[in-house]
PQR file with spaces between the fields and no chain letter, atoms N, CA, C, O and H, PARSE charges and radii, in Angstrom:
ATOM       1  N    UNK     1     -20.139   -6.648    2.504 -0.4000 1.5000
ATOM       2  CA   UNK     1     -18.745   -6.917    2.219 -0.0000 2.0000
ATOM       3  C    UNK     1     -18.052   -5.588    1.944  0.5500 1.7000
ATOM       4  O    UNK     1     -18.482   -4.689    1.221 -0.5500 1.4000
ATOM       5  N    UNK     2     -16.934   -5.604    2.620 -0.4000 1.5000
ATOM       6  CA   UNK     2     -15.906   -4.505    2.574 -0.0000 2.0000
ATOM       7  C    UNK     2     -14.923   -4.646    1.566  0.5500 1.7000
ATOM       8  O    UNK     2     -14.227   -5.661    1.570 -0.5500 1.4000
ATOM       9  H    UNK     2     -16.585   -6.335    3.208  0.4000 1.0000
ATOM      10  N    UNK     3     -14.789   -3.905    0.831 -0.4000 1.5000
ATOM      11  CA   UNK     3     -13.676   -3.930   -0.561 -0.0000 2.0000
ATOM      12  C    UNK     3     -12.988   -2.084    0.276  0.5500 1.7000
ATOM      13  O    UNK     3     -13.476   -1.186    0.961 -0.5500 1.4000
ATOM      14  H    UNK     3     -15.354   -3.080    0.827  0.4000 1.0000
ATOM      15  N    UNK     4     -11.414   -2.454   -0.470 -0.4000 1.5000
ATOM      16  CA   UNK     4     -10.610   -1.137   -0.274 -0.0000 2.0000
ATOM      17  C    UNK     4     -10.109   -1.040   -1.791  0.5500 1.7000
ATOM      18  O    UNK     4     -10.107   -2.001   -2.560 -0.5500 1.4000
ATOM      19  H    UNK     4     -11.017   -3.184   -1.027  0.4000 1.0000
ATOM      20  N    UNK     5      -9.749    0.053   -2.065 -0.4000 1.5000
ATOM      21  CA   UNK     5      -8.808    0.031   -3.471 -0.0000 2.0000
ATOM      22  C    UNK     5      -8.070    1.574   -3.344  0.5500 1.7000
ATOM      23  O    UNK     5      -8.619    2.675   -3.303 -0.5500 1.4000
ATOM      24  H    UNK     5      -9.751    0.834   -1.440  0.4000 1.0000
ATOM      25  N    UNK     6      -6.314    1.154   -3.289 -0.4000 1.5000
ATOM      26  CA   UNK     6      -5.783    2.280   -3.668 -0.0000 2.0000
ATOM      27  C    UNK     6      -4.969    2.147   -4.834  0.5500 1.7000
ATOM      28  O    UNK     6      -4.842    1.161   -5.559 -0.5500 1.4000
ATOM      29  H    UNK     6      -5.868    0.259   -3.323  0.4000 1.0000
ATOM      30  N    UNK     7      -4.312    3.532   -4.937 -0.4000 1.5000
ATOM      31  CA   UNK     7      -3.313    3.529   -6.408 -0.0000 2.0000
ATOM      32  C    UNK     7      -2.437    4.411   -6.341  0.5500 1.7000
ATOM      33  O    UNK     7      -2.505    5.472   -5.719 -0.5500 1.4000
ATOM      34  H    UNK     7      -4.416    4.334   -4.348  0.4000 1.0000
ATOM      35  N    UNK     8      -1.407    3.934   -7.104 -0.4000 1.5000
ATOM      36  CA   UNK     8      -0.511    5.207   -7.394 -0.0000 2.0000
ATOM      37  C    UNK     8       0.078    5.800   -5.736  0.5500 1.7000
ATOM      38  O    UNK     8      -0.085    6.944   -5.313 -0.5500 1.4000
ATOM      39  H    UNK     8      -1.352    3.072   -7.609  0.4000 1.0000
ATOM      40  N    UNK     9       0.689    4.805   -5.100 -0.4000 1.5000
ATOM      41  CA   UNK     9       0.562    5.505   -3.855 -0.0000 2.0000
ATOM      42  C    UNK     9       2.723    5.908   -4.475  0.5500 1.7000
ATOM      43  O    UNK     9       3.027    7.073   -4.217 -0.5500 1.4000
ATOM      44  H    UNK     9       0.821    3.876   -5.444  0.4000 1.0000
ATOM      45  N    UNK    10       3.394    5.433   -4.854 -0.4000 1.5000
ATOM      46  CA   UNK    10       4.710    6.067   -5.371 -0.0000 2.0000
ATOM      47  C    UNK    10       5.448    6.348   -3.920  0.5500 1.7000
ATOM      48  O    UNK    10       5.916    7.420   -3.538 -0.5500 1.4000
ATOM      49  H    UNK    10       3.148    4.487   -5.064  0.4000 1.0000
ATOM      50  N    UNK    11       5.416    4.800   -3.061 -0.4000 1.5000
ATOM      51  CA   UNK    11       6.056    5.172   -1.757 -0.0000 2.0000
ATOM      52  C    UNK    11       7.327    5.408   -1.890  0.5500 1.7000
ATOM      53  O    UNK    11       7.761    5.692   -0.774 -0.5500 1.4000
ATOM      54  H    UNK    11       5.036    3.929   -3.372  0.4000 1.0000
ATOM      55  N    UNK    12       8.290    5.444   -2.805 -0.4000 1.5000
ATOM      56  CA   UNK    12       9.304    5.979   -2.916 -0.0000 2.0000
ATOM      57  C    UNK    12       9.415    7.665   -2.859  0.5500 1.7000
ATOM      58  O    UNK    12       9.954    8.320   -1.967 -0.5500 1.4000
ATOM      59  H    UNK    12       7.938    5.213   -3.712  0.4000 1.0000
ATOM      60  N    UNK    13       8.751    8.169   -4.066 -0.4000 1.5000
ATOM      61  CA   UNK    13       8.546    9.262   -4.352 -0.0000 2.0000
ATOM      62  C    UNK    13       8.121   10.265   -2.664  0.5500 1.7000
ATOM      63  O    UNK    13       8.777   11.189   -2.182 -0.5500 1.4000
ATOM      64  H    UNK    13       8.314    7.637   -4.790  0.4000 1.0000
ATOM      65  N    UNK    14       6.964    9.705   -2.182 -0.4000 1.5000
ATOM      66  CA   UNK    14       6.643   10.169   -0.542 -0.0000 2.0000
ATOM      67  C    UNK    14       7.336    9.645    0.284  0.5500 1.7000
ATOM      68  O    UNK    14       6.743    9.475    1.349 -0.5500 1.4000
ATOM      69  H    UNK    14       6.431    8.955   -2.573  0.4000 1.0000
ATOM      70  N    UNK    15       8.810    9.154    0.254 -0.4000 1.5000
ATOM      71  CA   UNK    15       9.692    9.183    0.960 -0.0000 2.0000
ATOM      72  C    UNK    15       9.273    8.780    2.630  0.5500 1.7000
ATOM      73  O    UNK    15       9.421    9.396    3.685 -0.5500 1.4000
ATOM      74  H    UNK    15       9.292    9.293   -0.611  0.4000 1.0000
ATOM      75  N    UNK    16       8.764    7.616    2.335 -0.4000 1.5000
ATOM      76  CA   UNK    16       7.971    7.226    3.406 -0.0000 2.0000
ATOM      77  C    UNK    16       9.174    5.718    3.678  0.5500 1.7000
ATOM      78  O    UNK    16      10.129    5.354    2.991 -0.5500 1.4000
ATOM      79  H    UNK    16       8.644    7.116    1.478  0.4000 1.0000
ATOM      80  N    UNK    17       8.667    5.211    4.802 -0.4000 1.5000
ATOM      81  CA   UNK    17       9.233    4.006    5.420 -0.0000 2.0000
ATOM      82  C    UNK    17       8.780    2.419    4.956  0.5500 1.7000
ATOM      83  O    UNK    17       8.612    1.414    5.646 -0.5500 1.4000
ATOM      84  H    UNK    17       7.891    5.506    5.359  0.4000 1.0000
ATOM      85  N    UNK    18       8.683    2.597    3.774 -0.4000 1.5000
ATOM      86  CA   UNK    18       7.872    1.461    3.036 -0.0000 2.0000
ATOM      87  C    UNK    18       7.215    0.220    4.080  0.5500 1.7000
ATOM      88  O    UNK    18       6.050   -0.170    4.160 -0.5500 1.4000
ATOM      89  H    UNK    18       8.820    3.414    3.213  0.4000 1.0000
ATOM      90  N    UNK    19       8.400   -0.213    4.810 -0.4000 1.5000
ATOM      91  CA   UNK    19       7.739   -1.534    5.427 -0.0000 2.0000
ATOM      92  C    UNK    19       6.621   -1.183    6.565  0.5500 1.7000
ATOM      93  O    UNK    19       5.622   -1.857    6.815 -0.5500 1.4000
ATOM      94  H    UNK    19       9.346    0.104    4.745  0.4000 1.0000
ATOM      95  N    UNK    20       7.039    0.077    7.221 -0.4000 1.5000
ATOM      96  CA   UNK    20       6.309    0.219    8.521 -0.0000 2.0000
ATOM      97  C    UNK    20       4.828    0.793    7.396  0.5500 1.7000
ATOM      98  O    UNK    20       3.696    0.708    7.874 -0.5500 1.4000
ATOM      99  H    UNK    20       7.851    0.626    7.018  0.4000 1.0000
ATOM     100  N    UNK    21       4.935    1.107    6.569 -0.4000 1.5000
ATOM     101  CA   UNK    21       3.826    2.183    6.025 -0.0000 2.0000
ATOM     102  C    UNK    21       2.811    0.863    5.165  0.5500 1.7000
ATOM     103  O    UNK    21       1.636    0.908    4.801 -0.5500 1.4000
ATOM     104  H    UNK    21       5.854    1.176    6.180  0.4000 1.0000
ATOM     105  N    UNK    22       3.766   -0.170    5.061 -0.4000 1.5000
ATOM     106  CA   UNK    22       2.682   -1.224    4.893 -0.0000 2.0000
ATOM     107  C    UNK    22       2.293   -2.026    5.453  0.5500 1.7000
ATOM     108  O    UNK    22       1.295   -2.639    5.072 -0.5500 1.4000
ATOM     109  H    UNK    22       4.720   -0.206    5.357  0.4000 1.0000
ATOM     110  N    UNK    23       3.037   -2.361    6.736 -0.4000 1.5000
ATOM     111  CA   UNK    23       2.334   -2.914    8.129 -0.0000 2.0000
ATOM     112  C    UNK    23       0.933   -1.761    8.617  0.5500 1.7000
ATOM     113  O    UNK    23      -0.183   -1.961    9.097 -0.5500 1.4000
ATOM     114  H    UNK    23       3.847   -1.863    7.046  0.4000 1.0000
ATOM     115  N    UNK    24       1.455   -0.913    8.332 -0.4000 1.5000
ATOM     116  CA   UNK    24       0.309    0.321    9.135 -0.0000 2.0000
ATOM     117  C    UNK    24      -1.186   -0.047    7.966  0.5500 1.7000
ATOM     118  O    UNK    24      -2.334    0.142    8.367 -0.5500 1.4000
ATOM     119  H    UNK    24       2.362   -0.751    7.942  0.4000 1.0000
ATOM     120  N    UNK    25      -0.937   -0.490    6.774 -0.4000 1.5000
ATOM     121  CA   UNK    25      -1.936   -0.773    5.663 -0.0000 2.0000
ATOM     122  C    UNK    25      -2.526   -1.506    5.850  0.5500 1.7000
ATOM     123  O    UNK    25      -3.727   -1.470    5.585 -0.5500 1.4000
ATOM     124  H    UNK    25      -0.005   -0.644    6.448  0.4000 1.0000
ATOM     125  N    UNK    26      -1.829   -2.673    6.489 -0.4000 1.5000
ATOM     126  CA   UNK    26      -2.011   -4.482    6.409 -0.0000 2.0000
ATOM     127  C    UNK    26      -3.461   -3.875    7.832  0.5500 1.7000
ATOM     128  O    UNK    26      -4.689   -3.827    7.909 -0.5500 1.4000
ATOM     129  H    UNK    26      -0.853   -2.702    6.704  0.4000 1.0000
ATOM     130  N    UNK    27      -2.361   -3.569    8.610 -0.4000 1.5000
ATOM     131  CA   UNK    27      -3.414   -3.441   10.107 -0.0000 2.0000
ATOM     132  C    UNK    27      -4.357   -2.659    9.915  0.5500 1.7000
ATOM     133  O    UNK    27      -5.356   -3.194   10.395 -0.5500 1.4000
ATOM     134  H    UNK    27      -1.364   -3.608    8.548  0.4000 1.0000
ATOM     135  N    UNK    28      -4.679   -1.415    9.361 -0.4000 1.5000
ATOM     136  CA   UNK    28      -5.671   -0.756    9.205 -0.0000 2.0000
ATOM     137  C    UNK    28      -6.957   -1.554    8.368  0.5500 1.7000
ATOM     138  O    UNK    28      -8.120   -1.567    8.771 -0.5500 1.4000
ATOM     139  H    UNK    28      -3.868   -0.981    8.971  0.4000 1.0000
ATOM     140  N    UNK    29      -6.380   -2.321    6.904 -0.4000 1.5000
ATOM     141  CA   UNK    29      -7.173   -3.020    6.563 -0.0000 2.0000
ATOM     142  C    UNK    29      -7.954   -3.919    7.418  0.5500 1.7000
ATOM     143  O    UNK    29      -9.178   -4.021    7.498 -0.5500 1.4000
ATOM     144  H    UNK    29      -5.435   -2.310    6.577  0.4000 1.0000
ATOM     145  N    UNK    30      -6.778   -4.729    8.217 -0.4000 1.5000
ATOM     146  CA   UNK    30      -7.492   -5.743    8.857 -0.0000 2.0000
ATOM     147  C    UNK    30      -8.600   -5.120    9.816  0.5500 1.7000
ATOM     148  O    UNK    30      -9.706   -5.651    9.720 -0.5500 1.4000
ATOM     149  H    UNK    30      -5.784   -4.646    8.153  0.4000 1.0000
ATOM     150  N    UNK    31      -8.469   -4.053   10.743 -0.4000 1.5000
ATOM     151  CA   UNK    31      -9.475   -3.494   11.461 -0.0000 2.0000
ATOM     152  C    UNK    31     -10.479   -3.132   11.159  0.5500 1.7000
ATOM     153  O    UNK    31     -11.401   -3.213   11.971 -0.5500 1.4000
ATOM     154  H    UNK    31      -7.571   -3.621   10.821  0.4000 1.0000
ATOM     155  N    UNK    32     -10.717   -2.516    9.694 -0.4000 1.5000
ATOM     156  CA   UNK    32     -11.896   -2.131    9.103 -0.0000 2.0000
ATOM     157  C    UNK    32     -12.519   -3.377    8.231  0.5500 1.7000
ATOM     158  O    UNK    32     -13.118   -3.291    7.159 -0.5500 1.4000
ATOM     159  H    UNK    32      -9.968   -2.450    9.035  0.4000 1.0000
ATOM     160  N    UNK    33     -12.213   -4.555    8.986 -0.4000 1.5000
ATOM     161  CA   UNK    33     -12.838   -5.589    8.427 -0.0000 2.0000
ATOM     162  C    UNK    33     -12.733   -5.781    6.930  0.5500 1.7000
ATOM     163  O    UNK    33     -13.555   -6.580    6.482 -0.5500 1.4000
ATOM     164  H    UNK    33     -11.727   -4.625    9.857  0.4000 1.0000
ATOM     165  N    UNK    34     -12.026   -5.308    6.179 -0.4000 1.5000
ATOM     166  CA   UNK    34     -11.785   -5.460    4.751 -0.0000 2.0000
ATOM     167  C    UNK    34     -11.926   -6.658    4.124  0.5500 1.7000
ATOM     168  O    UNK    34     -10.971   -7.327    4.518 -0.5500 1.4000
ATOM     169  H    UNK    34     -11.358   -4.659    6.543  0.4000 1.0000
ATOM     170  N    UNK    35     -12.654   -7.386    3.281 -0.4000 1.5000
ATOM     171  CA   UNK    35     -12.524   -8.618    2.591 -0.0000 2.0000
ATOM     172  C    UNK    35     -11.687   -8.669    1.636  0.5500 1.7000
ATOM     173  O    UNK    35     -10.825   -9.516    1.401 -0.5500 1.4000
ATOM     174  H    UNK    35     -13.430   -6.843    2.961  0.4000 1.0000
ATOM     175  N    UNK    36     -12.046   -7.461    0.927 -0.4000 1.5000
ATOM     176  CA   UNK    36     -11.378   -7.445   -0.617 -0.0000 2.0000
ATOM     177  C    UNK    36     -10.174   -6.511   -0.656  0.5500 1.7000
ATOM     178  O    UNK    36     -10.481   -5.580    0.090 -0.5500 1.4000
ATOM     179  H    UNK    36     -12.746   -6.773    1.117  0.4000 1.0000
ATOM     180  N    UNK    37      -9.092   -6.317   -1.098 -0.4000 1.5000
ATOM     181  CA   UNK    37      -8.391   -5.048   -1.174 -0.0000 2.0000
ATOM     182  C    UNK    37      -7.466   -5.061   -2.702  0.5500 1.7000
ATOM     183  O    UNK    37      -6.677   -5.944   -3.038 -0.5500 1.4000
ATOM     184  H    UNK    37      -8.843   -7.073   -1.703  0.4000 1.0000
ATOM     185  N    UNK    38      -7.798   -3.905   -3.433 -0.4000 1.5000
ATOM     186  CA   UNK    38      -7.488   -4.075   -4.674 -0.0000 2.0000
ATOM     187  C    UNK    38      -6.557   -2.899   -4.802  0.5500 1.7000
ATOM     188  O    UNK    38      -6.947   -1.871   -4.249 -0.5500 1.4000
ATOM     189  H    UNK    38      -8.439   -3.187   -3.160  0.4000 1.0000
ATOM     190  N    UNK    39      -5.255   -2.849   -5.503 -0.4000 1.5000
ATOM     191  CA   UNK    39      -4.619   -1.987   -5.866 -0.0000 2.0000
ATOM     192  C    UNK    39      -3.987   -2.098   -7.373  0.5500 1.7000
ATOM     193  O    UNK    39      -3.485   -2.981   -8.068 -0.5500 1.4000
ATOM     194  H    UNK    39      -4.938   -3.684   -5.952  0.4000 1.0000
ATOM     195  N    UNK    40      -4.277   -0.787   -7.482 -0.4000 1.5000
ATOM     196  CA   UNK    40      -4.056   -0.158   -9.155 -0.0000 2.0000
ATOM     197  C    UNK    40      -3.211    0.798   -9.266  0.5500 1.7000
ATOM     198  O    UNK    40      -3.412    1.949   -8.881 -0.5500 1.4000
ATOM     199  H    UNK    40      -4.685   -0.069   -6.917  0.4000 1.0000
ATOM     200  N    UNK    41      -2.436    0.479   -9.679 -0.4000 1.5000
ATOM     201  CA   UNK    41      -1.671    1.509  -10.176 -0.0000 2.0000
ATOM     202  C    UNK    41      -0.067    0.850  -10.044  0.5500 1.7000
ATOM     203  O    UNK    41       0.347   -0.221  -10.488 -0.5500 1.4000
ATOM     204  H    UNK    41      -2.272   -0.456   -9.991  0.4000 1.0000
ATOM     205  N    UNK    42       0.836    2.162   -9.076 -0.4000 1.5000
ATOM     206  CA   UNK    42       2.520    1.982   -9.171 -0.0000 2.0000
ATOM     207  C    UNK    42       2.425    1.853   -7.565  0.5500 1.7000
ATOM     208  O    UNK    42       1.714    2.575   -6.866 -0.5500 1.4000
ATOM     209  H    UNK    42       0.500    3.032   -8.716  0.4000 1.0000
ATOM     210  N    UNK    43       3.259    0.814   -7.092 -0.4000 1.5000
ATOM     211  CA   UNK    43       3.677    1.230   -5.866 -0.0000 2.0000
ATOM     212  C    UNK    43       4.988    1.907   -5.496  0.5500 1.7000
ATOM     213  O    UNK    43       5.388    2.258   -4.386 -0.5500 1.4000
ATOM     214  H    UNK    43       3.837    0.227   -7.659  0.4000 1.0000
ATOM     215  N    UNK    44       5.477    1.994   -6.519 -0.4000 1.5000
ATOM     216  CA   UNK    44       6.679    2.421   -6.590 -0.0000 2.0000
ATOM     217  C    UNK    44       6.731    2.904   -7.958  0.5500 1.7000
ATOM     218  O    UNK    44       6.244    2.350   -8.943 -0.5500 1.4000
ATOM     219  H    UNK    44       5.151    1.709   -7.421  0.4000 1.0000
ATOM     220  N    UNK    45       7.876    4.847   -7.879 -0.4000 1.5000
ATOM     221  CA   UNK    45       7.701    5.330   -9.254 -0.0000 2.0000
ATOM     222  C    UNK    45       8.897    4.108   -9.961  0.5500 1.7000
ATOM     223  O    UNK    45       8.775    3.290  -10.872 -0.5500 1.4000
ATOM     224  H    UNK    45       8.272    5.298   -7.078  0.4000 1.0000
ATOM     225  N    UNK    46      10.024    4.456   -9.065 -0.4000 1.5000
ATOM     226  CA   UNK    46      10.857    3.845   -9.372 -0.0000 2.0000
ATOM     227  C    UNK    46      11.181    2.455   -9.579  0.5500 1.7000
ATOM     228  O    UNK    46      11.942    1.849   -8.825 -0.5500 1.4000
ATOM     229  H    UNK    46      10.123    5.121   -8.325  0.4000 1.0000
ATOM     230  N    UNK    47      10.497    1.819  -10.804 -0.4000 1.5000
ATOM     231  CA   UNK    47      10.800    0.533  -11.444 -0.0000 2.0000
ATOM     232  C    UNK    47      11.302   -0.228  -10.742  0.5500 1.7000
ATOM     233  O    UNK    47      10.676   -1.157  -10.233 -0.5500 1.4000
ATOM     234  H    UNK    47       9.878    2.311  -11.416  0.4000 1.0000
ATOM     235  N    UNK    48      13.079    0.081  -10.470 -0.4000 1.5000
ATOM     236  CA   UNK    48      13.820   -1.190   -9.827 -0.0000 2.0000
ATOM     237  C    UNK    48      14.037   -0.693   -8.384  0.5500 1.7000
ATOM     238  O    UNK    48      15.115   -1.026   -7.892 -0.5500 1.4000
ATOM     239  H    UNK    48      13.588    0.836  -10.883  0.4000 1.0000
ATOM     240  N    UNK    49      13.251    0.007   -7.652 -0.4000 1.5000
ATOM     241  CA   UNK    49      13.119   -0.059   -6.472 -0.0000 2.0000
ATOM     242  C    UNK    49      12.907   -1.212   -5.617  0.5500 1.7000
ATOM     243  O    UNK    49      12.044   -1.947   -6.097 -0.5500 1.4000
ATOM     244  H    UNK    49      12.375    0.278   -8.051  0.4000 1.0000
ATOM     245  N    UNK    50      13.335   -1.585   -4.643 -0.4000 1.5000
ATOM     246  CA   UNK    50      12.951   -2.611   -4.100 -0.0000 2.0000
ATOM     247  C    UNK    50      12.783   -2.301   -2.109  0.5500 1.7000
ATOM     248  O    UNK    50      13.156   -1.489   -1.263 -0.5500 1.4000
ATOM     249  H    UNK    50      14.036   -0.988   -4.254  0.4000 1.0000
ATOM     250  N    UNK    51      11.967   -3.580   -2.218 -0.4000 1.5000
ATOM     251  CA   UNK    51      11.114   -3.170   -0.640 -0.0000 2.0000
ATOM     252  C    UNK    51      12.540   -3.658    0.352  0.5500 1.7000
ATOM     253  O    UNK    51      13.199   -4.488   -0.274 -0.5500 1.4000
ATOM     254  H    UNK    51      11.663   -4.240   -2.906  0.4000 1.0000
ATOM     255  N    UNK    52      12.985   -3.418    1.365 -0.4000 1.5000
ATOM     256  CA   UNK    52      14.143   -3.238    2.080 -0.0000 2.0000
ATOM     257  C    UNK    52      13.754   -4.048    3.442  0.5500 1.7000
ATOM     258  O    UNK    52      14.561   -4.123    4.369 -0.5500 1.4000
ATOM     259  H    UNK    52      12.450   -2.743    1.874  0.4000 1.0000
């Protein structure tokens, strides 16, 4: 069994494309056969950020 775990990724802060950068997550997970996927931390620094 495949487990992933990230954290603290602060996609605001890395000024990244949130939705495409978590489609690119979703799919990568799914390819590496992932069962489990656990995340810890902030996905965002910014509190009332919101996904667009």
């Amino acid at each position: 069994m495949k487990i992933a775990i990230s954290s603290d990724n602060h996609l605001d802060v890395n000024r990244v494309d949130v939705a495409a950068t978590m489609e690119a997550q979703a799919a990568w997970l799914k390819q590496q056969e992932v069962a489990h996927y656990f995340f810890l931390g902030d996905l965002f620094k910014d509190l009332n950020c919101k996904i667009k």
